[in-house]
C-alpha positions as MATLAB code, in Angstrom:
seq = 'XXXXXXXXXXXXXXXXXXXXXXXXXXXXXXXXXXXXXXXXXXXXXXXXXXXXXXXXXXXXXXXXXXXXXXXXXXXXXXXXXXXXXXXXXXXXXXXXXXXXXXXXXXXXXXXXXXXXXXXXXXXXXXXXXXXXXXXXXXXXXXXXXXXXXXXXXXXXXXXXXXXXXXXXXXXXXXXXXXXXXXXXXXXXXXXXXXXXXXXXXXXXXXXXXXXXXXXXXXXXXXXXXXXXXXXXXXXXXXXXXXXXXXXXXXXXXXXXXXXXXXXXXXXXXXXXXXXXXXXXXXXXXXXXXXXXXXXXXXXXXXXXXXXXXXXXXXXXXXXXXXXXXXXXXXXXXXXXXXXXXXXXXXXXXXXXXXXXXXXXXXXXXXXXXXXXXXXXXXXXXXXXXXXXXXXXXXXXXXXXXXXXXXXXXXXXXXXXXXXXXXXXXXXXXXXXXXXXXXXXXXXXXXXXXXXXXXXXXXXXXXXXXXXXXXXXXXXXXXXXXXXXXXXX';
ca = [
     -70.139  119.900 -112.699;
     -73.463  118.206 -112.994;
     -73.998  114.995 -110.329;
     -71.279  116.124 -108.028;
     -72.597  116.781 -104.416;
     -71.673  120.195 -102.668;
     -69.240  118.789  -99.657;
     -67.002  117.799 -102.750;
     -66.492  121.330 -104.021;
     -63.466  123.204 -102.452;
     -63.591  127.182 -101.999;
     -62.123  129.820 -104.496;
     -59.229  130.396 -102.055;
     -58.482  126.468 -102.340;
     -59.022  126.290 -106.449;
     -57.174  128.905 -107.228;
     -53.215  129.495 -108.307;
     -52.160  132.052 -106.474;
     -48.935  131.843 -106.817;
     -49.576  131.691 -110.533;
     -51.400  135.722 -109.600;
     -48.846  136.521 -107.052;
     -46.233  136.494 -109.933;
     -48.755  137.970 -112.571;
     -49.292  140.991 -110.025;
     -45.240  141.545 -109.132;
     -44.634  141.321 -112.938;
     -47.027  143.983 -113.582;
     -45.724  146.113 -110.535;
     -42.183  145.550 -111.863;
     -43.471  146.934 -115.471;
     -45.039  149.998 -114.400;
     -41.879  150.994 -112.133;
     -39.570  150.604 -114.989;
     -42.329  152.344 -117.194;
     -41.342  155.131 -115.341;
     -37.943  154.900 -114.710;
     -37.541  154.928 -118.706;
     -39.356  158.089 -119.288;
     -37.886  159.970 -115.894;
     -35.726  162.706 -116.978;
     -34.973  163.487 -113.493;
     -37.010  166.363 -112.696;
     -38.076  165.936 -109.090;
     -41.420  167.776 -110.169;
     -42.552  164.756 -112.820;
     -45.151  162.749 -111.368;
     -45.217  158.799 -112.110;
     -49.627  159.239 -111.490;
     -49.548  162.347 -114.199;
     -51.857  160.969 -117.121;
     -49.108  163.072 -119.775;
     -46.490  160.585 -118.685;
     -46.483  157.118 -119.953;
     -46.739  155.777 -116.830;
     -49.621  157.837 -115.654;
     -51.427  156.000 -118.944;
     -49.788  152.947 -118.003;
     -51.769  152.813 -114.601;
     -55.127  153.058 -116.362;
     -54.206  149.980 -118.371;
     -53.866  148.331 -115.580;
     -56.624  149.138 -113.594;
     -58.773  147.931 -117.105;
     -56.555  145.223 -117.048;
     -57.590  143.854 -113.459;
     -60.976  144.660 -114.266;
     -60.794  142.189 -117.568;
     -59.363  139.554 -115.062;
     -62.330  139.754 -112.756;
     -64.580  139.656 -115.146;
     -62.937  136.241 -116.793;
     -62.335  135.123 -112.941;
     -65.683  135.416 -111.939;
     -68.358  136.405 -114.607;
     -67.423  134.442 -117.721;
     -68.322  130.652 -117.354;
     -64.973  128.688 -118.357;
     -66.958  126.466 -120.623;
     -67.466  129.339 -123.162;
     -64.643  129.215 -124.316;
     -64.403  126.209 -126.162;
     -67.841  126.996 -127.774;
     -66.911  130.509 -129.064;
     -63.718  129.539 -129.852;
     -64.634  129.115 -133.746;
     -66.966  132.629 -134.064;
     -64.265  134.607 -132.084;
     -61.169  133.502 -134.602;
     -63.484  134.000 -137.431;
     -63.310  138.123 -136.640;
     -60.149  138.090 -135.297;
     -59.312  136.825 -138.472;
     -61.458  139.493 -140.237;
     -59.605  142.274 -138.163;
     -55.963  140.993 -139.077;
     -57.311  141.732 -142.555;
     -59.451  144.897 -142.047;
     -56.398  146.391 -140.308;
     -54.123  146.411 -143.188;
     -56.220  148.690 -145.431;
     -58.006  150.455 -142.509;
     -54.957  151.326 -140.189;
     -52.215  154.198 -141.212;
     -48.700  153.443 -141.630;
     -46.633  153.212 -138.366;
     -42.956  152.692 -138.938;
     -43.868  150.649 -141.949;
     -45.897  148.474 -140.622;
     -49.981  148.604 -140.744;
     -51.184  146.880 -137.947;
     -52.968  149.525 -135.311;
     -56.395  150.867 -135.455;
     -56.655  154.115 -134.155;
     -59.804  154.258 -131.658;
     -59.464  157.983 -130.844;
     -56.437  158.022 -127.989;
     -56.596  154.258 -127.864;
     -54.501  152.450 -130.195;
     -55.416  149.006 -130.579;
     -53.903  146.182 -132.464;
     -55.334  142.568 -133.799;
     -52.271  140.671 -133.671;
     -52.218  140.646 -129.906;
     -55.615  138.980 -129.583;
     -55.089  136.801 -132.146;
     -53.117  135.045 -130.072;
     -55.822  134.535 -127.780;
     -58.153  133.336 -130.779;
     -55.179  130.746 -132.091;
     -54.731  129.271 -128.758;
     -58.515  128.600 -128.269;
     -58.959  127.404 -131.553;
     -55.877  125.040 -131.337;
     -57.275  123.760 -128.107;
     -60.892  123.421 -129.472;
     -60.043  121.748 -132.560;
     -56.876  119.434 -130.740;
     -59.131  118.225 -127.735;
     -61.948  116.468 -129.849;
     -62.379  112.755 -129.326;
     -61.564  112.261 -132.553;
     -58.964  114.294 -133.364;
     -54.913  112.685 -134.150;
     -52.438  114.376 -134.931;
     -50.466  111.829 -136.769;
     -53.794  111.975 -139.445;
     -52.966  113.829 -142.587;
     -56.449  116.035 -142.126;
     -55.719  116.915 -138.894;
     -52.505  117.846 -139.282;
     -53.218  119.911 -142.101;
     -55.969  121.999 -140.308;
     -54.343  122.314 -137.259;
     -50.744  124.094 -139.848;
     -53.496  126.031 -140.756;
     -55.025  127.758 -137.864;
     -51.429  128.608 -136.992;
     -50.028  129.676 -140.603;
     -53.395  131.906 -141.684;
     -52.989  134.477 -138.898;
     -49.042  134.072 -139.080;
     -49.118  134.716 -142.706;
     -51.829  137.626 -142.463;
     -49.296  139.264 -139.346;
     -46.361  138.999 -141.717;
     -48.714  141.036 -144.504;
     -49.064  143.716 -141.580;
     -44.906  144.205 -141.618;
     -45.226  142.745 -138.035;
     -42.582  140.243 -138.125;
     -42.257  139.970 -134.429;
     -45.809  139.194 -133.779;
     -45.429  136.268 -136.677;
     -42.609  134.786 -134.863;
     -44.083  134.341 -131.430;
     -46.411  131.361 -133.804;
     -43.273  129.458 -134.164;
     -43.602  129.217 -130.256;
     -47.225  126.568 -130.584;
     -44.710  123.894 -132.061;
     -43.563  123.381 -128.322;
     -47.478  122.633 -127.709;
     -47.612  120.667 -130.671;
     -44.642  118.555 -129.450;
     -46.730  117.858 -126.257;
     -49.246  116.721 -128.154;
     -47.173  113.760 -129.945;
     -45.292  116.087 -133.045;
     -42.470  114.594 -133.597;
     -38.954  115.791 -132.105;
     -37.851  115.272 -135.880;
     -39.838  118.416 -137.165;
     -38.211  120.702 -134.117;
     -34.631  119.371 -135.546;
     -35.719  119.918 -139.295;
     -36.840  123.891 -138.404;
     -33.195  124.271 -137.108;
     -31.590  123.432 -139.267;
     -33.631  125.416 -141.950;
     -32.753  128.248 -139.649;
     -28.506  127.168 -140.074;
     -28.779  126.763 -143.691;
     -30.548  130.129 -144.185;
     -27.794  131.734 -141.968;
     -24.771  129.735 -142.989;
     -25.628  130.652 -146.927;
     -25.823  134.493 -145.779;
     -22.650  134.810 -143.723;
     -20.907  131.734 -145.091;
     -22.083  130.587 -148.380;
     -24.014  128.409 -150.552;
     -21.360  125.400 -151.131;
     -20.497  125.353 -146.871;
     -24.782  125.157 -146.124;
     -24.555  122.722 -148.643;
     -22.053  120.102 -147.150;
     -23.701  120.831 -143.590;
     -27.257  119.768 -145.107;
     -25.401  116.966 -146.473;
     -23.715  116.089 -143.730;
     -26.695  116.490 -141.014;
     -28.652  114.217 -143.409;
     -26.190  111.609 -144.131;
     -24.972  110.993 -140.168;
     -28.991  111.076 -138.791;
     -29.750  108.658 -142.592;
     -26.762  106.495 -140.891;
     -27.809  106.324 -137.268;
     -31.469  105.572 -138.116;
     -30.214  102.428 -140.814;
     -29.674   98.913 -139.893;
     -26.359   99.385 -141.343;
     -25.326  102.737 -139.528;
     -21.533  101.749 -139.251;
     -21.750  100.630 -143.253;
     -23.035  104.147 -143.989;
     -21.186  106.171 -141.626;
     -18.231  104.588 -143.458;
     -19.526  105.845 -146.866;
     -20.577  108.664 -146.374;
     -18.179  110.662 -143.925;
     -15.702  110.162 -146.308;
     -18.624  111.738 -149.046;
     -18.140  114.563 -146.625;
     -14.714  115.088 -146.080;
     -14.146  114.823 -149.911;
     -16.732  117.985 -150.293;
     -15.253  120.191 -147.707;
     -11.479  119.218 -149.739;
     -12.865  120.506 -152.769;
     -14.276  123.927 -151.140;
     -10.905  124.336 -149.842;
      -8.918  123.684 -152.766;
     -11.472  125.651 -154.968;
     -10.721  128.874 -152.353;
      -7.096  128.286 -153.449;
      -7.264  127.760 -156.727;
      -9.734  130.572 -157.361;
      -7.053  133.173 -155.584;
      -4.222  131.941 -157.489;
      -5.344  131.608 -160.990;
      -8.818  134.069 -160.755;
      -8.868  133.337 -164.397;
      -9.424  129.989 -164.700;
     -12.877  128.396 -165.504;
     -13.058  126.916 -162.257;
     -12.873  130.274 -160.710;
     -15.478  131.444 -162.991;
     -17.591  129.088 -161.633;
     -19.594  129.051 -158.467;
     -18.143  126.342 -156.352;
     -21.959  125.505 -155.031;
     -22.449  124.125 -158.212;
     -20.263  121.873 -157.847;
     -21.687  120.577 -154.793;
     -24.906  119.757 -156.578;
     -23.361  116.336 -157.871;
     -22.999  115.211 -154.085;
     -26.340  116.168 -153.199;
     -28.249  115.212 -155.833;
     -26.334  111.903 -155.559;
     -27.207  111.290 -151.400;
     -30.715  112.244 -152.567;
     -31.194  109.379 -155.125;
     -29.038  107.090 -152.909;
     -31.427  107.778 -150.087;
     -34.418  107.540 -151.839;
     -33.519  103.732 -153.224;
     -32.662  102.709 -150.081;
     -35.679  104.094 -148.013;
     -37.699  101.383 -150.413;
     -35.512   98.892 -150.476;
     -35.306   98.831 -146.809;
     -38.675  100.754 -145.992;
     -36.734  102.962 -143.858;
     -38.819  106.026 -143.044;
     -35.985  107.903 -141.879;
     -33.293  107.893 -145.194;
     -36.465  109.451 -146.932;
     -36.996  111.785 -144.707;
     -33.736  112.756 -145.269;
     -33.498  112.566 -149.138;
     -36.196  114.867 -148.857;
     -34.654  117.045 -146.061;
     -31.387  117.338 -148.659;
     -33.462  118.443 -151.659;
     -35.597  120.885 -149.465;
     -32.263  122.224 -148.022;
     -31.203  122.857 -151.476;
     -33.892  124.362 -152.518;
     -33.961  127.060 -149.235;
     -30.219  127.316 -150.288;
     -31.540  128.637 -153.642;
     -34.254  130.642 -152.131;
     -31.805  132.671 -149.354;
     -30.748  135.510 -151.719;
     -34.580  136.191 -152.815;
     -35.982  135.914 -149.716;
     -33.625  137.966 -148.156;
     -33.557  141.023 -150.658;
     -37.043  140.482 -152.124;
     -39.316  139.658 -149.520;
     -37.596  141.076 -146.018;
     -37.662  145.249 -145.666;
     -35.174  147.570 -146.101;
     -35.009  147.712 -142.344;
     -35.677  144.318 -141.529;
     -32.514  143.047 -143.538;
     -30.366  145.782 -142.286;
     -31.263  144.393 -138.849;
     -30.221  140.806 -139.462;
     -27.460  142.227 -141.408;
     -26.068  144.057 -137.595;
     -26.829  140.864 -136.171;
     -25.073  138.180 -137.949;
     -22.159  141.009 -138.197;
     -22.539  141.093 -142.090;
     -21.877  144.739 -141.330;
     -21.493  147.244 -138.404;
     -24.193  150.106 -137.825;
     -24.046  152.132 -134.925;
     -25.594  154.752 -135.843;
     -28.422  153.351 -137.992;
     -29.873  149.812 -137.689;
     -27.275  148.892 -134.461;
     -27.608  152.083 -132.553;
     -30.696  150.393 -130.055;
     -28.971  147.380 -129.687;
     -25.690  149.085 -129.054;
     -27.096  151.901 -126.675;
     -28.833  148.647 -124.975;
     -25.736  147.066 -124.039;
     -24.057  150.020 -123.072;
     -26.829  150.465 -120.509;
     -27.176  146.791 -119.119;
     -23.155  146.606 -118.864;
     -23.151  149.690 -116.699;
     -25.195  148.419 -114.503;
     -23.082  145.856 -113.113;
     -23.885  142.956 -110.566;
     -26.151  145.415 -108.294;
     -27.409  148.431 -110.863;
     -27.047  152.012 -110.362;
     -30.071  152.198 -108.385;
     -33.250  153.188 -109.070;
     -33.932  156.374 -111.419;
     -30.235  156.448 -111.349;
     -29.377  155.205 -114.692;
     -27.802  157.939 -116.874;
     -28.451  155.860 -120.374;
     -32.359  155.617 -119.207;
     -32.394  159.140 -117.534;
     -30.947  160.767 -120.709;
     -32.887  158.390 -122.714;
     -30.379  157.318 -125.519;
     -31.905  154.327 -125.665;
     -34.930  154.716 -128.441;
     -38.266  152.606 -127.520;
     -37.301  152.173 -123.729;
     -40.393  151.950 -122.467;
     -41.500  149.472 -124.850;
     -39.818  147.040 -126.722;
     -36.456  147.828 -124.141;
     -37.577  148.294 -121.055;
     -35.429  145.645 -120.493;
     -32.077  147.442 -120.469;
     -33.883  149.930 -117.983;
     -34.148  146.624 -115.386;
     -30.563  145.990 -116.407;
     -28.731  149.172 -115.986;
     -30.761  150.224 -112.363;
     -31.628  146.968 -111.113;
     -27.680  145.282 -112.638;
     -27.518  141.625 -113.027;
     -29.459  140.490 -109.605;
     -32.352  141.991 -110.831;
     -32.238  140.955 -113.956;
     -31.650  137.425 -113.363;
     -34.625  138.194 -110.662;
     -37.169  139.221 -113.606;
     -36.047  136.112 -115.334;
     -36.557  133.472 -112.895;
     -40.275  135.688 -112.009;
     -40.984  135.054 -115.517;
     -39.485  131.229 -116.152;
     -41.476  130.723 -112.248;
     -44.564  132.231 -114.417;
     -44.259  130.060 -117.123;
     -43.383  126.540 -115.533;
     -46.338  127.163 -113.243;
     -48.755  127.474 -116.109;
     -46.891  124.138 -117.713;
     -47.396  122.665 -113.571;
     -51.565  123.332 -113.745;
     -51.749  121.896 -117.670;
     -50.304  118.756 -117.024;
     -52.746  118.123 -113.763;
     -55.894  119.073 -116.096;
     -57.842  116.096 -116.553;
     -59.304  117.799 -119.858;
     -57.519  118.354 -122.911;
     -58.804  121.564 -124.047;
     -57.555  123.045 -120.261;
     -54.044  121.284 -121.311;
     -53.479  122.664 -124.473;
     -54.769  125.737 -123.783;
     -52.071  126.062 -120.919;
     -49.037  124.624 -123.321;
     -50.286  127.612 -125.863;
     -49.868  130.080 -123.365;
     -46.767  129.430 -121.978;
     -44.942  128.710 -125.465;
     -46.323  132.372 -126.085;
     -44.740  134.040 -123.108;
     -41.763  132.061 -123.633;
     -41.058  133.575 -127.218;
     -41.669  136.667 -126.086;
     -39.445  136.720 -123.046;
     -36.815  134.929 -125.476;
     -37.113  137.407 -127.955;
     -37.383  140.602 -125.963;
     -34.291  140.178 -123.733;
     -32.565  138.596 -126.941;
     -32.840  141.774 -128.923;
     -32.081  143.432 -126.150;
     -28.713  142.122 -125.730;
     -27.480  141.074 -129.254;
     -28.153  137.614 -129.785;
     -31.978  138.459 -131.899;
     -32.463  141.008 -134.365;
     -34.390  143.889 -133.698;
     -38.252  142.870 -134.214;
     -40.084  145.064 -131.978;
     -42.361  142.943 -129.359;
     -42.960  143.223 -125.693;
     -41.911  142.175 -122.751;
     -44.857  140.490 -121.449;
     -46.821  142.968 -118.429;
     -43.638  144.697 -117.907;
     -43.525  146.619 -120.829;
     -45.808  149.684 -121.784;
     -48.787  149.462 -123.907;
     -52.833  148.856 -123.258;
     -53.370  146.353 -125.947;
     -50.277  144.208 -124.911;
     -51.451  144.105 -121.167;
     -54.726  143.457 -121.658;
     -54.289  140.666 -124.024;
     -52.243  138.703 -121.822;
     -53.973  139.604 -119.251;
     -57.001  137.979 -120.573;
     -54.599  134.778 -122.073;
     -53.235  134.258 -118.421;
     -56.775  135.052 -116.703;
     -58.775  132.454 -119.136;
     -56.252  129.794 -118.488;
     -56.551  130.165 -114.397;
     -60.327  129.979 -114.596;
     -60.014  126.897 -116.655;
     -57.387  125.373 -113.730;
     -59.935  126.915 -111.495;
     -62.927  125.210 -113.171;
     -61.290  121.457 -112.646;
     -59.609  121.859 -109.409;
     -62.531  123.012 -106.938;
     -63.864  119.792 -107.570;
     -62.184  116.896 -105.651;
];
């Protein structure tokens, strides 16, 4: 820092987090233990150093991976980053492409190149690139995010590489983007956009396992009560329009009833969404009137919001059977218990929570779990080495590997609200919404509640390209914390 005088600069010991390293290092001990305990078949001659073994591999990584983090620790100057932020998610960019007609087809999916025994794959660093970018572009003087060009550019740095992943048949790596729009809401997004992606996500499900008519009346009925509480006249429209509701959700019943006793009639021939499109298309208008007559941002917003969720409603069926993979659908199909597969697109998920049940409040110990040992569970190693921590380690060591991770991820959020820079800030909020996602979607798959996408556990679970990448993500962000706080 040019014109600061040397008694004002602390030490490295003093300017760095290490208890932000102390959990990255038990996190990655914790992943190479359970890297082994996965693949262990219980022969007392297997060694966890052989280079065969997975976890023999695994140590190399690691050793790389420490090696990366001293180099970005003490060779690379922080401010680099900002300036190469554009060049580097320019080829990133290039190698999310590249890799679809380069790579061959694993599991469906074409998203590895094959560097002789190293397999490497673009999506992970792209991360990396994204969150750079986002904080390059996001910290200018200039920059608002409430301006229509900014907001646009900044949707775009996130959806180009999202929608490029999703090209690749790597859904999970697509997803973890959804994570930046807890950065973005840091940044001054509104909570409103949050609220609007949920319930896109409730309408999708409700008109799979449900149908179209009941995601109809919710959209209605989520628009018209927010509409109300954001009007001048919120008891007025409450009054109206709960009754709008309760007269829709009459007619679905008495349309089930009338459709199984006379299956001939015409209304029976006749979808009974259909005849929810009166209601909505009614709200809609009413809404739009009123949001000039009143200039009341919020009842267009949701005449809008009601004509976008009928429009997804419309969408569901193509979407679903059109766009998603065989697999992919048969996956959310398990999940939303459309149908039961325990032998096909359930049996991880089901050998999963056979092995984290019987491990109980302590575990079996470790190398003691039979499910692991005997290895019923496909993938343990990598996308569920978490059932390995549950089944050996039981619930206290699961819950332990939580609160490691949660400790992780609230001390990044700690550092980026003390950076006096906004690039070090959003950088930080990047990072830990990444994590997050993964950690939520990793355990979730592993124990029912997310469908089967296939993405790590962050440092615990095996693979080079995972580790180093957030390696390097974690690493950048400390010497960035690093950079502003050995100055007083």
């Amino acid at each position: 820092m040019i014109g600061v005088s040397p008694h004002t600069q602390r030490s490295f010991s003093k300017s760095v987090d290490w208890w932000l390293i102390a959990s990255y290092l038990i996190l990655v001990l914790i992943g190479w233990l359970n890297i082994y305990a996965s693949i262990h078949t219980g022969d007392e001659m297997t060694s966890a150093f052989s280079w065969s073994l997975r976890s023999g591999k695994q140590l190399v990584w690691i050793g790389t991976a420490f090696v990366l983090a001293a180099l970005v620790l003490f060779v690379i100057p922080p401010r680099i980053y900002e300036g190469l932020s554009i060049p580097f998610f320019g080829m990133v960019l290039l190698l999310l492409v590249a890799v679809i007609f380069l790579s061959n087809d694993v599991k469906g999916s074409h998203s590895w190149f094959q560097l002789g025994p190293v397999s490497f794959q673009p999506a992970e660093i792209s991360k990396i690139a994204t969150s750079l970018m986002l904080a390059t572009v996001m910290s200018q003087m200039n920059y608002k995010m409430t301006r229509v060009r900014d907001f646009i550019l900044t949707a775009a740095i996130i959806l180009v590489p999202m929608a490029i992943i999703v090209l690749e048949s790597e859904t999970g790596s697509a997803l973890v983007y959804v994570g930046f729009i807890f950065m973005l809401y840091r940044e001054g997004l509104s909570g409103w956009t949050i609220f609007i992606m949920f319930m896109a996500i409730l309408v999708f499900i409700l008109t799979l396992v449900a149908s179209p008519y009941t995601a109809a009346v919710v959209t209605l009925a989520a628009a018209s009560i927010v509409a109300a509480l954001y009007s001048r006249r919120s008891r007025r429209d409450l009054l109206i329009w709960i009754p709008v509701v309760i007269i829709a959700l009459i007619w679905g019943i008495v349309y089930n009833k009338v459709a199984a006793a006379k299956p001939e009639s015409f209304i029976a021939s006749v979808d009974k969404f259909l005849f929810a499109i009166p209601f909505v298309v009614a709200l809609a208008v009413v809404y739009f009137v009123q949001s000039f007559k009143e200039r009341n941002m919020a009842k267009l917003l949701a005449a809008v919001a009601v004509i976008g969720g009928i429009i997804l409603i419309f969408s569901v069926q193509f979407i679903f059977y059109e766009v998603l993979e065989d697999y992919q659908r048969g996956r959310i199909e398990v999940l939303l218990g459309m149908k039961e597969d325990l032998a096909g697109a359930g049996y991880n998920v089901n050998q999963s929570l056979i092995a984290i049940g019987s491990g109980g409040f302590f575990g079996k110990g470790y190398l003691n779990g039979t499910q692991t040992t005997f290895g019923f569970v496909p993938e343990q190693s990598t996308d569920f080495i978490f059932c390995t921590i549950g089944e050996e380690w039981g619930f206290l060591g699961s819950a332990a590997v939580i609160i490691l991770f949660l400790f992780l991820i609230s001390r990044i959020v700690l550092d980026a609200e003390k950076s006096r820079e906004a690039f070090t800030r959003i950088y930080g909020y990047c990072v830990a919404s990444i994590l997050f996602m993964h950690l939520i979607i990793n355990i979730g798959m592993t124990i029912g509640f997310m469908p089967v996408i296939g993405i790590p556990l962050p440092l615990i679970s095996y693979g080079g390209s995972s580790l180093w990448s957030f390696t390097i993500m974690i690493f950048i962000f400390i010497a960035l914390d690093r950079n502003e706080s050995k100055y007083f």
